[in-house]
N, C-alpha and C positions, 0 to 999 in steps of 0.2 A: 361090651368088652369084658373078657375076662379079670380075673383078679390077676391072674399070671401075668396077663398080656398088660396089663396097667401096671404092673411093677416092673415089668420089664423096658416101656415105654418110660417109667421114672427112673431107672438106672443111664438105660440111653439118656434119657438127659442129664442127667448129673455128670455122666462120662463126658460127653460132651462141649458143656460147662465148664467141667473141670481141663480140657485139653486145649479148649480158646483161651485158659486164663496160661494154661504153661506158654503156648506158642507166642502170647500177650511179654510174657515175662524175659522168654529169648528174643525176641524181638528186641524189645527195649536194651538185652545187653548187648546185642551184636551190633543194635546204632550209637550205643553207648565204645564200642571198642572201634567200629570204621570212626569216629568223630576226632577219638585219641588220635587214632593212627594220622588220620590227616591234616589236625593239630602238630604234631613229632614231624611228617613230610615237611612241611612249611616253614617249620622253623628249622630243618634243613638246609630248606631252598637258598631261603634267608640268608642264612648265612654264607653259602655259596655264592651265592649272587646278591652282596649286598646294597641298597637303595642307593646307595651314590652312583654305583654303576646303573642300574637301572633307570635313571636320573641322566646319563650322560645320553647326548644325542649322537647319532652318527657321523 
């Protein structure tokens, strides 16, 4: 293999490398922002419908 083709193949991976740690990073905030969000629904719910009613039988 060339010297080209070897540095070209160490770029490809660093690039690479480098774009699994970004998509790692959005990841983690977008389950970090759905976890909020469905935290805030709940305690919504909650309060609309609160356990005593949920507690009462038909």
């Amino acid at each position: 293999m060339t010297k080209k083709v070897q540095s070209l193949l160490n770029e490809l991976k660093k690039e690479t490398l480098r774009y699994k740690e970004l998509l790692d990073e959005r990841t983690k905030k977008l389950t970090s922002l759905k976890k909020q969000i469905d935290h805030e629904l709940q305690k919504e719910y909650e309060k609309e419908y609160p356990k005593s009613l949920n507690n009462q039988k038909p």
